[in-house]
C-alpha distance (Angstrom), angle and dihedral (degrees) to the residues before:
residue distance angle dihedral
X1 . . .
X2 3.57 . .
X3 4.43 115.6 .
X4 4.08 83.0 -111.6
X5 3.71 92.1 61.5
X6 3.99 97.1 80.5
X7 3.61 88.3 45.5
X8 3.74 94.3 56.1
X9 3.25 90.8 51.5
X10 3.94 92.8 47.1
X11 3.82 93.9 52.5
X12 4.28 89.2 46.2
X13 3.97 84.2 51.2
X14 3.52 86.4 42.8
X15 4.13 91.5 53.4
X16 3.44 93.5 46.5
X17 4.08 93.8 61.2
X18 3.70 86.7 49.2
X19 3.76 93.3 48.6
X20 4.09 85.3 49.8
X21 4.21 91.3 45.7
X22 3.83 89.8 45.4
X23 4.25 90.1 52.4
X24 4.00 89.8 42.7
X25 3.63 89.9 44.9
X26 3.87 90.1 45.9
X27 4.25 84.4 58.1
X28 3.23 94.0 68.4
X29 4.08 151.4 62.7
X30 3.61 89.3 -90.3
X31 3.83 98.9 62.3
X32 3.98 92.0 116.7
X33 3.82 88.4 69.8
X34 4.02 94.3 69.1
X35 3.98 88.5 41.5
X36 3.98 113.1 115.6
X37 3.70 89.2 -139.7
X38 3.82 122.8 82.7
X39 4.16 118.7 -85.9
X40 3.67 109.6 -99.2
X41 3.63 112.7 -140.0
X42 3.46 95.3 -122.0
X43 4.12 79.3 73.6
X44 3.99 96.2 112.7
X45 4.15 111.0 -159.4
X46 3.98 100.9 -132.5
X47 3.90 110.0 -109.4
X48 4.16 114.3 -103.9
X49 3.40 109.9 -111.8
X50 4.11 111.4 -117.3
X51 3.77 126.5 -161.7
X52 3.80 127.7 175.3
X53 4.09 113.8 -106.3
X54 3.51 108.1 -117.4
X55 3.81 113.6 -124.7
X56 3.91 107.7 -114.9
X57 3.90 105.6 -118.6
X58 4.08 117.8 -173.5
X59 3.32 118.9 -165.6
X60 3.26 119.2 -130.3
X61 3.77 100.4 20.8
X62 3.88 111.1 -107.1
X63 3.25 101.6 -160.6
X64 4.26 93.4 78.0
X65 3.70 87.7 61.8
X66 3.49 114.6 104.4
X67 3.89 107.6 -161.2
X68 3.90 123.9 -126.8
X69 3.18 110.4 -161.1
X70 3.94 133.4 30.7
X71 3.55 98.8 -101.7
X72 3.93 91.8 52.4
X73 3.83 77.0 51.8
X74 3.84 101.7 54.2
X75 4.19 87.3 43.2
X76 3.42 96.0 49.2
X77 3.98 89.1 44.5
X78 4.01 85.0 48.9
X79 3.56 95.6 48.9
X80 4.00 96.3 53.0
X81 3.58 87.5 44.4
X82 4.46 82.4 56.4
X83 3.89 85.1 46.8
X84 3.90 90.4 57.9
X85 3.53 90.2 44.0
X86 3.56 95.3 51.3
X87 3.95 85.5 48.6
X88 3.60 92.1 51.0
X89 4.29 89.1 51.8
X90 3.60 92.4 46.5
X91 4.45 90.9 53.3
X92 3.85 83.8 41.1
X93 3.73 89.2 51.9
X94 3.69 97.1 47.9
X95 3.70 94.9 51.7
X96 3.91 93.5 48.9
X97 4.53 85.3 54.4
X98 3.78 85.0 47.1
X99 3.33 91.2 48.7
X100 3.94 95.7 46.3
X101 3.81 86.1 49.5
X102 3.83 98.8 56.2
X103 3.79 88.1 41.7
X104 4.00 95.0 53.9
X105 4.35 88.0 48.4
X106 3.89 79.5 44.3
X107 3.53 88.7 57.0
X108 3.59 104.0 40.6
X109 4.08 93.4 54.4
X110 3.98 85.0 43.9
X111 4.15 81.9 51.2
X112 3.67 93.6 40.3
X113 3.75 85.0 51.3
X114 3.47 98.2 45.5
X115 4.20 91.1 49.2
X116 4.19 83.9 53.6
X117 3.61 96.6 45.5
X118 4.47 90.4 46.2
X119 3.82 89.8 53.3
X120 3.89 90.5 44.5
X121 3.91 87.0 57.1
X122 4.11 91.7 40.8
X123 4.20 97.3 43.8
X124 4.27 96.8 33.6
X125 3.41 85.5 166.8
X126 3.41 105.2 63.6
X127 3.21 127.8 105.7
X128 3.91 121.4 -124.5
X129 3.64 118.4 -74.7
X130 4.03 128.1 -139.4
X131 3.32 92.2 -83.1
X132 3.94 142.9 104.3
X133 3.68 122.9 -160.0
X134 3.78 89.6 -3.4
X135 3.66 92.3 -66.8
X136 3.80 119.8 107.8
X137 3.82 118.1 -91.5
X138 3.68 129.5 -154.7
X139 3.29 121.7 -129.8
X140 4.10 132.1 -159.1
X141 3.75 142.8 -170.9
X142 4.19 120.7 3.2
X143 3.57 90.7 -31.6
X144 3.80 93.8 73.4
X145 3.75 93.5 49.6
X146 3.83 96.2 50.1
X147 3.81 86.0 50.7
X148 4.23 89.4 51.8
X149 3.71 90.7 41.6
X150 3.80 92.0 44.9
X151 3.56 84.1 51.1
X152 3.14 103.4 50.5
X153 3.13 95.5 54.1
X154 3.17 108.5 53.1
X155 3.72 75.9 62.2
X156 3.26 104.3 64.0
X157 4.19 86.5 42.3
X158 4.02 86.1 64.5
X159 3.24 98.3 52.1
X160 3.66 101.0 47.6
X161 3.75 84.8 34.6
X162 4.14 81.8 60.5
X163 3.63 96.8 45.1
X164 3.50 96.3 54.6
X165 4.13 86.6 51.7
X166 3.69 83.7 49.4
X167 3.76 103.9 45.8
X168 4.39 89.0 44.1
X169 3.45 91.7 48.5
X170 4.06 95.8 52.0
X171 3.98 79.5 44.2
X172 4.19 88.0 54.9
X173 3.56 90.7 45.8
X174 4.32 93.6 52.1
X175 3.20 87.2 46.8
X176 4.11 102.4 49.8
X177 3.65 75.5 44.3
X178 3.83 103.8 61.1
X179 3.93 86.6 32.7
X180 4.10 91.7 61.7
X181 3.63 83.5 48.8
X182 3.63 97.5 46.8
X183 4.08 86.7 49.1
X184 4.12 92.0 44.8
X185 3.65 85.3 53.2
X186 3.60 93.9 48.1
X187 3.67 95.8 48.4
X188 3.77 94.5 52.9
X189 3.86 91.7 51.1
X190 3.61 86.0 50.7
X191 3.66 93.8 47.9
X192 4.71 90.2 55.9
């Protein structure tokens, strides 16, 4: 056997726990993350689930007994040494729920974002709303009313912009109308 064998067989080991993550993965809410296609931002991250640590009460207090022999020694050496350990889990534990809470805002500005940037792409006409980086703004003074009124009229532009559309292209279509008839009557004049 060649020295590339095991490592063949490593990477095809390797592709088979992917394969099994990617079908576990695609059981649950977060399917849309192995999708080729982009995320949508309708994609909602599913909230962490946070519970209160406990405090760690022990009743009676161990630490006033004084041990008499050398096993009571080692045990009560071993169970401090638990203690810290627990202490250490418990500071590990809070950091990972911190962590899982600045993620989610994370993610909801990043969705936010997202959500601002689709309708962008869908409405390119559109002119900027009172926002900044997809999260509402708030606006004071004059410069807040020229906004609105800017707004508003570009509103009003749209629509009338769209009626005329509408209104021409009912025009074009009479008028292709009348113009087949015009050509059908033609042809069967021709045709005597």
């Amino acid at each position: 056997m060649t020295p590339l064998a095991p490592t063949l067989i490593a990477q095809e080991s390797l592709q088979k726990h992917i394969s099994k993550v990617i079908e576990k993965l695609s059981a649950t809410q977060l399917t849309g993350l192995i999708a080729s296609k982009p995320l949508p931002s309708s994609l909602m991250m599913p909230s962490a689930i946070m519970d209160t640590i406990d405090v760690l009460t022990i009743s009676p207090d161990i630490s006033v007994i004084k041990p008499k022999a050398r096993n009571e020694a080692l045990l009560m050496g071993a169970l401090q040494e638990a203690k810290e350990c627990c202490q250490s889990y418990k500071q590990h534990v809070i950091t990972l729920q911190v962590q899982a809470v600045l993620n989610k805002a994370y993610c909801n500005k990043l969705c936010f974002q997202l959500t601002f940037e689709e309708e962008k792409k869908s409405n390119p006409g559109a002119p900027d709303k009172l926002v900044i980086n997809g999260l509402p703004r708030l606006l004071s003074d004059d410069k807040f009313y020229e906004r609105v009124v800017e707004f508003t009229r570009w509103q009003k532009e749209a629509v009338a912009k769209k009626e005329t559309r509408k209104i021409a292209q009912e025009r074009l279509k009479a008028g292709n109308e009348e113009w087949k008839k015009g050509k059908a009557k033609q042809k069967v004049e021709d045709s005597r």
